[in-house]
N, C-alpha and C positions, 0 to 999 in steps of 0.2 A: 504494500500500500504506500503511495507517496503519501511525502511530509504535506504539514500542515500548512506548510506557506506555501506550498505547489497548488496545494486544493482550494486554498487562496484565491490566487494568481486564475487558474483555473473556471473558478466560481466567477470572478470579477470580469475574466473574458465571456464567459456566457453567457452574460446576464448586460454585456455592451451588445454584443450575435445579435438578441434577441430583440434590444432598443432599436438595433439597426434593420432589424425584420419589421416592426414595427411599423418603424418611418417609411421604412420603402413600400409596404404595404398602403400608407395612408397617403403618400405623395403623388400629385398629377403629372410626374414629368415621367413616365415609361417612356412615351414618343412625343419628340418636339419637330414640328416643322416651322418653316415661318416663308410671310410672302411680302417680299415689297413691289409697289407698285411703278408709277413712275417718279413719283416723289418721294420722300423719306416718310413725308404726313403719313401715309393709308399703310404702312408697313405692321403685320400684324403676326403673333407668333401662335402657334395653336398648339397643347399641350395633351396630350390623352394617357389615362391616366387608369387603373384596374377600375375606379368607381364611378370618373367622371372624366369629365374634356373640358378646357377650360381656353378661350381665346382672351389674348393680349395685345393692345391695341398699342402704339409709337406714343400715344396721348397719355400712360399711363391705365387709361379702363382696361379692369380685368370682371370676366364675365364665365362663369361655371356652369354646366349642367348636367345634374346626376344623368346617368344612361337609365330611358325608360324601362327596358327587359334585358334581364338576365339572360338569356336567352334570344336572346337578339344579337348579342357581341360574337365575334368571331370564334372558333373554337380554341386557339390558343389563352386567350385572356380569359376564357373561362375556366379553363383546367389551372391559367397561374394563380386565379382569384383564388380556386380550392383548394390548391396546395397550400398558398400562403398563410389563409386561415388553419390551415389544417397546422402547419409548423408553429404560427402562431399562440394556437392550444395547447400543443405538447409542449409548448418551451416552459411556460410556468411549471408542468409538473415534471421535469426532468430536474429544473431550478430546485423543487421542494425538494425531489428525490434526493439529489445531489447533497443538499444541505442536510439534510437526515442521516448523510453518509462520510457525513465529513469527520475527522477526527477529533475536531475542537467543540462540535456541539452534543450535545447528551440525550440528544430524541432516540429513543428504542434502544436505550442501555449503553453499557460498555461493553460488550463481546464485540473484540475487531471481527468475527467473522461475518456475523452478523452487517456490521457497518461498511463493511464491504462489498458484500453482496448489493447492498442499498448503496451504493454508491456505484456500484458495475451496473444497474438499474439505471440511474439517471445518467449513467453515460450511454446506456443502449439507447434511452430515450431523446438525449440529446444528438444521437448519430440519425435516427429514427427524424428526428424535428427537420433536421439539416436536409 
């Protein structure tokens, strides 16, 4: 079993993974296009995004709109939506697992073997999330 400041170290990157699953989940910039016209004025950027699509106008207006059906979007953004939710759910409990399995905290006793096992848990589960 690694040390305690490996599980650390460890814990503290997973638990950034997971922030950054997150963001990228909730952010409209998947795909950026953008058009300028003949003037710089009409130049406008268009962002789509797993939830929504959002255009940006040279003027500063920015202007969003949920996508009506699920079931309407492409096949690809559909399967990354449910992956992403899906890794999104397991990461808390790999988190928990993890933390139950760690060496410095005392949830379900002191038997290393035990806290071991609980810890090869949230690492399955964190390979699992990824």
């Amino acid at each position: 079993m690694a040390s305690g400041g490996l599980q650390a170290l460890g814990l503290a990157l997973a638990l950034a993974g997971w922030v950054a699953l997150v963001a990228a989940t909730a952010l409209p910039q998947w795909e950026v296009s953008s058009f300028a016209g003949d003037n710089i004025i009409t130049a406008l950027v268009t962002w789509r995004g797993l939830w929504m699509s959002c255009v940006s106008a040279s003027t500063g207006q920015l202007q969003c709109k949920s996508y009506d059906s699920v079931l309407a979007l492409p096949a690809h953004l559909q399967a990354t939506r449910a992956l992403l939710v899906v890794s999104g759910v397991l990461g808390p409990l790999a988190l928990a697992a993890a933390v139950g399995g760690m060496k410095c905290t005392r949830c379900g006793g002191d038997d290393p073997r035990k806290k071991a096992k609980v810890a090869a848990a949230g690492g399955a589960l964190f390979l699992l999330a990824g």
